[in-house]
C-alpha positions in Angstrom: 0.6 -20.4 14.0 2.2 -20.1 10.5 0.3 -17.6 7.6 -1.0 -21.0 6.2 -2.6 -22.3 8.8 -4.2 -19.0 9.7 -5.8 -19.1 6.3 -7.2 -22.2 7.1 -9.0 -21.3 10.3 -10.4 -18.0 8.8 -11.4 -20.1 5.5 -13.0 -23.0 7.9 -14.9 -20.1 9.2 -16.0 -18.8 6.3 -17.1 -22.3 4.7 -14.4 -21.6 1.9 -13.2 -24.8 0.6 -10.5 -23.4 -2.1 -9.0 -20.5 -2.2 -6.7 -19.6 -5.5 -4.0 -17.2 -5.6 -1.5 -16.0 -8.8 1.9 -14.5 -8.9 1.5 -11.2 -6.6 1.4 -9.5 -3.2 -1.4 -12.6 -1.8 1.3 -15.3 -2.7 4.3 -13.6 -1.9 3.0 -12.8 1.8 1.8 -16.3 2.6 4.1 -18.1 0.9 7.5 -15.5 0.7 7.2 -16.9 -3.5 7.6 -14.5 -6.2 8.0 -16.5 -9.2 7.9 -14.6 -12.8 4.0 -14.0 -14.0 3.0 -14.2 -17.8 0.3 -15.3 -19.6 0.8 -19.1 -18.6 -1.5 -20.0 -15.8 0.2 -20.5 -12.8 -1.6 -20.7 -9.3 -1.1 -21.5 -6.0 -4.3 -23.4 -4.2 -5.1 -24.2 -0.6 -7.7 -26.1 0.7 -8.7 -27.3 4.5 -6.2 -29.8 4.2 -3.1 -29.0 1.5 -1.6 -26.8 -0.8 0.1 -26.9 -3.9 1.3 -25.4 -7.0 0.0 -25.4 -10.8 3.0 -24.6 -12.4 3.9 -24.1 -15.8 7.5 -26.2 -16.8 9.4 -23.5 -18.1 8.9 -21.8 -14.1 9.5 -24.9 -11.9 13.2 -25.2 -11.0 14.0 -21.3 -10.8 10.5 -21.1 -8.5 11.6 -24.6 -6.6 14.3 -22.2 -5.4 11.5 -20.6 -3.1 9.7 -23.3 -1.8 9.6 -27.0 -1.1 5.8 -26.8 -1.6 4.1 -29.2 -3.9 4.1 -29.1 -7.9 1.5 -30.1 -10.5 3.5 -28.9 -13.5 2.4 -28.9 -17.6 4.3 -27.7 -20.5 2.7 -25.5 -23.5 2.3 -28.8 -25.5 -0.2 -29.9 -23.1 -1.9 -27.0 -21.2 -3.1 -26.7 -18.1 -6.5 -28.4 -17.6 -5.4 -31.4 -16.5 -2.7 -30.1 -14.1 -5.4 -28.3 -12.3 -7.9 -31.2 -12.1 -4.6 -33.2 -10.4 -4.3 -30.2 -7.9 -7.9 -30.4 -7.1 -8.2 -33.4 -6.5 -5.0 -34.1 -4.8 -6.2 -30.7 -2.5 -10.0 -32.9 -2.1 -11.2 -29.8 -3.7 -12.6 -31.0 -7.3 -16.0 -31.0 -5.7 -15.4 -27.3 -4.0 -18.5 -25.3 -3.1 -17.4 -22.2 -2.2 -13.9 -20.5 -4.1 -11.7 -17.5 -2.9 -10.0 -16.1 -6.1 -7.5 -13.6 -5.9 -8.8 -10.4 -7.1 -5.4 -9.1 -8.4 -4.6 -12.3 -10.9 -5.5 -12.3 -14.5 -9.0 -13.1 -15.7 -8.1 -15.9 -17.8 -6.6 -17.3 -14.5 -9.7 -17.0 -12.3 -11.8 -18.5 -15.9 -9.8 -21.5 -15.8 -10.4 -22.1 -11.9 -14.0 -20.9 -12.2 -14.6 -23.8 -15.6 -13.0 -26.5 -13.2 -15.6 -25.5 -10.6 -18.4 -24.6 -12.3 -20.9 -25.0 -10.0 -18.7 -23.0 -6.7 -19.6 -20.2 -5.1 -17.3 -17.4 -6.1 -15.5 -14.6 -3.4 -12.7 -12.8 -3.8 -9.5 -13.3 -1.8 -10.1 -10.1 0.1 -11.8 -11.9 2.2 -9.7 -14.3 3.5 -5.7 -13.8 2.3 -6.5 -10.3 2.3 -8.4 -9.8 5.8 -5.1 -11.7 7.3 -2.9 -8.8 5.9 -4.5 -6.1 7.1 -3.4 -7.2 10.6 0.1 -6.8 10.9 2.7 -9.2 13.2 6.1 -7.8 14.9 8.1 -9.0 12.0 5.7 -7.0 9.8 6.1 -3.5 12.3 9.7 -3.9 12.4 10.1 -3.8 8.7 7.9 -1.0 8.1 8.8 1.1 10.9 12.6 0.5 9.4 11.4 1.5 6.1 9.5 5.0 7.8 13.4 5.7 9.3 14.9 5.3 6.0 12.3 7.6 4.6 13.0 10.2 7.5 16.9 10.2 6.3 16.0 10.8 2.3 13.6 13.8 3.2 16.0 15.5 5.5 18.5 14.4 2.9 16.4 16.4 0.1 15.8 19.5 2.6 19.5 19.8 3.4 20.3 19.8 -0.4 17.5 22.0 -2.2 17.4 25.3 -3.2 15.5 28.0 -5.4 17.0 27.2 -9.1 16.9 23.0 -8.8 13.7 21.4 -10.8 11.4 19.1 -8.9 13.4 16.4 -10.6 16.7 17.7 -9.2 15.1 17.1 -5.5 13.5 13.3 -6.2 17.6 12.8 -7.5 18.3 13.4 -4.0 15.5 11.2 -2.6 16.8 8.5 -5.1 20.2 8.7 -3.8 19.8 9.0 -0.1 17.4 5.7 -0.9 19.6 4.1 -2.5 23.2 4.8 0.0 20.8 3.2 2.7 20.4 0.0 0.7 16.8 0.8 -0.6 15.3 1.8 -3.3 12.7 4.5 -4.7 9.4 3.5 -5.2 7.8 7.5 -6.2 9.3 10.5 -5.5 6.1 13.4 -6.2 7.8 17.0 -6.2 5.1 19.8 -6.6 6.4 23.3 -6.2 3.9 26.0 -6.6 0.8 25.7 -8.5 2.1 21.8 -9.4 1.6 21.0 -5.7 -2.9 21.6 -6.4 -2.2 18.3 -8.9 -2.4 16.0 -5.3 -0.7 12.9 -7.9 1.5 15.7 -9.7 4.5 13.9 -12.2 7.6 15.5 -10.8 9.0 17.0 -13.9 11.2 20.3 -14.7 9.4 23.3 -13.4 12.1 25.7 -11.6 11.9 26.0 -7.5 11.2 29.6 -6.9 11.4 32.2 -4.0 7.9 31.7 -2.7 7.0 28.4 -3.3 5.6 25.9 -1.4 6.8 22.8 -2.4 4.9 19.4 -1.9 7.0 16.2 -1.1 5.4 12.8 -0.9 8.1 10.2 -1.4 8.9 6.7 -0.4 10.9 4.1 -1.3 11.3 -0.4 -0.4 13.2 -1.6 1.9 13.9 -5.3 2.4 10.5 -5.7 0.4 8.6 -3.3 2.6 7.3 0.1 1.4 7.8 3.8 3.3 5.2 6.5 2.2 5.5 9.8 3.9 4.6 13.4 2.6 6.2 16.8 4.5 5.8 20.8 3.2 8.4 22.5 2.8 9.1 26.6 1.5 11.5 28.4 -0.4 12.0 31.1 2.1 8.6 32.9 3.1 5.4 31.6 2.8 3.2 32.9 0.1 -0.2 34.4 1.4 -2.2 32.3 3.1 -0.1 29.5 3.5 0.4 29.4 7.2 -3.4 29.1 7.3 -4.0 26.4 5.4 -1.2 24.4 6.6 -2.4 24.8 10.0 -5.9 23.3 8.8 -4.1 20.6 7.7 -2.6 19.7 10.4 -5.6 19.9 12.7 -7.2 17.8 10.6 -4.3 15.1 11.0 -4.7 15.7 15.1 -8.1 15.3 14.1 -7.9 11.5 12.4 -5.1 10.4 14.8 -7.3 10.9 18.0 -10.6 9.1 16.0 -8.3 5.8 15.0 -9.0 3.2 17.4 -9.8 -0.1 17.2 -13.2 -1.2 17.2 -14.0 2.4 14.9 -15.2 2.2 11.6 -12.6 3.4 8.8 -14.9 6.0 7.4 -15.1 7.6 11.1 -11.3 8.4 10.6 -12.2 9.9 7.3 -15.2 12.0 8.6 -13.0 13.2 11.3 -10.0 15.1 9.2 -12.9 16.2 6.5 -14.8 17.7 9.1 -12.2 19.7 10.5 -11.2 21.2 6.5 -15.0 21.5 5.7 -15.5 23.7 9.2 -12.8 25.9 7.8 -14.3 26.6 4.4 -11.9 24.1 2.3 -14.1 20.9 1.8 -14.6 21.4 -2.2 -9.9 21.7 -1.8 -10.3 18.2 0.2 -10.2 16.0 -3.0 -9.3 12.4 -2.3 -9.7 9.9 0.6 -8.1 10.4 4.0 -5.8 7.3 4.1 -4.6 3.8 2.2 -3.2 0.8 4.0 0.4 -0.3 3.6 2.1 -3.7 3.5 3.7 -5.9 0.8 1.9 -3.2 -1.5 2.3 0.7 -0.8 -1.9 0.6 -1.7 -3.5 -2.2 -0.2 -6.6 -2.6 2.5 -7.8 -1.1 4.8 -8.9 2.2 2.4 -10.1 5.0 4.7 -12.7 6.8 3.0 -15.6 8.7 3.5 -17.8 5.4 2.6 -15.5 3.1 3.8 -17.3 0.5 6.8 -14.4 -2.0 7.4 -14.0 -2.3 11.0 -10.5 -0.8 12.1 -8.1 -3.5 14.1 -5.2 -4.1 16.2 -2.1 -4.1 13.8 -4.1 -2.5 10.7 -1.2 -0.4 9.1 -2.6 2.4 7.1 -1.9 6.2 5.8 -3.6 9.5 7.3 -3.0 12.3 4.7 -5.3 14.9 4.5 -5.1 18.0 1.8 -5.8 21.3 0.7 -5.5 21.8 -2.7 -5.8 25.9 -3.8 -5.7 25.6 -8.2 -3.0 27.9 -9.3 -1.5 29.2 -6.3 -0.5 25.9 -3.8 -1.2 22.5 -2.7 -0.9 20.9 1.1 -0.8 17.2 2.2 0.5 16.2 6.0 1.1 12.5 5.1 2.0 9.3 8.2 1.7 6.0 8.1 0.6 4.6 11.4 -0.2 1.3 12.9 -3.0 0.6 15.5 -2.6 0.0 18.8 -5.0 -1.0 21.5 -5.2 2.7 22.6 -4.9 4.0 19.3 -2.6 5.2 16.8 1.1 5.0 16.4 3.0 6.9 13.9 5.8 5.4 12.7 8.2 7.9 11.3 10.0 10.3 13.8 10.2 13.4 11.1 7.9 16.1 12.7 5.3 17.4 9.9 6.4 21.0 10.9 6.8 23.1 7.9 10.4 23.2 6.7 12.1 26.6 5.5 14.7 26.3 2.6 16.8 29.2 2.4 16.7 30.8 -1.2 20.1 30.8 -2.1 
C-alpha cells in the first residue's frame, strides 16, 4: 500500500474529506516533493478519491521535476482563489465537511483553504499525515539506523581528536568534518565543557577545554535526508567531584525508560520512568526538560515523550530517550539514543556504548 493510499484509509476512518498540506516535512514524506516555499500559496490536497497540486506558475516546471501529480497552477496577475476552487472541485471536495490542515504551513495558507470551506470542520494534520509518520517502515529503519552509524563515526572521530586547549568549536569542527567525509552533513553540533554543559541547549562557542571538565556532546547530522541525534560524556582526564555519581544516575535512568518502552504503553509512562529514577536520587529540580522527541524527516517531530504526554506508543514509533542532570556552575549530564519500537520493546540504534569516555589532557 503506497503513503497515499494509507492516508486515505486513516482519513476514511476519520470522516476527513480533505486534507491540505504546504511545502514541508508532511509533503515531502508522502509525496518525496520539496518544491521552494514563499509567500505564494502553494498546497498539495487529497481527498477520498484524488490528489493534486495548487501551484503557483513561477514553481511548476522546476517542481514537475518531482512528480507527475496533478497541477492547478495561477500566476501573481491572477491569484489563487480560483485555482483552488478548480482543485476542489476536481478533488469532489468543494463541499468538504471535515478538513486536515497541516499545522506546520503558513497561516495565510490554511485562511485561504479555511475561506474556500467555510463551513468545514477544522483538524490538524497530526492527525492523519502525521499519525502515519510516527510508524516507521523498513525503508524508514534502514535510513535512520545508517544515519545513527554515521553519527557513531563523527563522535569517536571528535574523541580521538580532542584535547585540553581546543574550544567547544574546535571539537563540532571535527564533528563537521567526519560528517561531511561520510557524505553527510551537520545538522547541530552542542559542545558544553564545564559549567556550559548545565545550559542542556548550550551554543557551542569558544570557552577553552580544561583539565577537569566534563564535556557534553549532543551532535547529529542528515544523511540521504534522514537525521542522527545522539549525545555521549566525555572528561578531560579525571572526573571532577561527584561526577561518577551523577553519571551513573543518568544512566539508570536510561535502563530505566528502555525497559518501560513497549508498545501498547503510554509515552508519558517512559517519561515517569527515567524521572523517577533521578527524583529517587535527590536530582528532580536538575531533571529540566522532557525525556525524549521523535525522529524522522524532522530531527523533532511526534511522538514527544513527556511527563504529560498520553499518545499511545507503537510498533515502529522512532523516538529519543535522553535523560539529564543539570548541576549550575559546576557540570551538566545527558545519555542521549534514538530507538525504534519493537514488539518486545526497544531497540537502540547506534552501536556507540554511552560509557563515559576519558580524553587524555595533553
Amino acid at each position: 500500500m503506497t503513503r497515499l493510499e494509507k492516508l486515505r484509509e486513516i482519513m476514511r476512518a476519520q470522516s476527513v474529506d480533505l486534507v491540505a498540506l504546504g511545502p514541508g516535512a508532511h509533503l515531502a514524506w508522502l509525496t518525496g516533493v520539496r518544491p521552494h516555499g514563499d509567500e505564494r500559496p502553494l498546497l498539495f490536497c487529497v481527498s477520498g478519491t484524488g490528489a493534486a497540486f495548487l501551484m503557483p506558475v513561477l514553481e511548476a516546471e522546476s517542481a514537475r521535476q518531482q512528480t507527475d501529480l496533478p497541477f492547478h497552477t495561477w500566476s501573481d496577475d491572477e491569484g489563487p482563489q480560483a485555482a483552488l476552487a478548480a482543485v476542489l472541485v476536481g478533488l469532489g471536495a468543494e463541499k468538504a465537511q471535515s478538513i486536515a490542515l497541516d499545522e506546520t504551513m503558513r497561516a495565510d495558507f490554511a485562511g485561504l483553504v479555511q475561506d474556500a470551506l467555510p463551513k468545514a470542520r477544522r483538524q490538524f494534520g497530526a492527525s492523519t499525515v502525521g499519525a502515519l509518520r510516527m510508524r516507521k517502515d523498513a525503508a524508514e529503519y534502514a535510513a535512520l539506523k545508517k544515519a545513527a552509524l554515521v553519527d557513531d563515526i563523527a563522535m569517536r572521530r571528535a574523541w580521538s581528536d580532542m584535547r585540553a586547549g581546543m574550544t567547544e568549536r574546535e571539537v563540532a569542527d571535527l564533528v563537521r568534518d567526519s560528517f561531511k567525509a561520510q557524505g553527510g552533513s551537520v545538522l547541530f553540533s552542542i559542545i558544553g565543557t564545564g559549567g556550559n554543559g548545565a545550559f542542556p541547549h548550550h551554543h557551542t562557542g569558544d570557552t577553552v577545554l580544561k583539565p577537569g571538565d566534563a564535556v557534553v556532546m549532543d551532535i547529529g547530522g542528515n544523511v540521504d535526508g534522514y537525521p542522527s541525534d545522539m549525545t555521549r560524556m566525555a572528561v578531560i582526564g579525571t572526573p571532577p567531584e561527584g561526577y561518577l555519581e551523577v553519571h551513573a544516575v543518568v544512566e539508570a535512568a536510561v535502563q530505566a525508560a528502555l525497559a518501560t518502552a513497549k508498545p501498547g504503553v503510554k509515552a508519558h509512562e517512559v517519561d515517569d520512568a527515567a524521572r523517577g529514577v533521578i527524583e529517587a536520587a535527590g536530582y528532580g529540580d536538575y531533571f529540566t526538560h522532557r525525556t525524549g522527541h521523535g525522529l524522522g524527516v524532522e530531527i523533532h517531530e511526534p511522538p514527544y515523550i513527556t511527563a504529560t504526554a498520553q499518545v499511545v506508543l507503537e510498533e515502529g514509533m522512532v523516538f529519543s530517550i535522553e535523560p539529564g542532570i543539570y548541576l549550575p556552575d559546576r557540570f551538566g549530564i545527558r545519555l542521549e539514543d534514538i530507538v525504534i519500537l519493537r514488539a518486545d520493546g526497544a531497540e537502540i540504534l547506534s552501536e556507540l556504548p554511552r560509557d563515559l569516555q576519558i580524553i587524555a589532557e595533553a
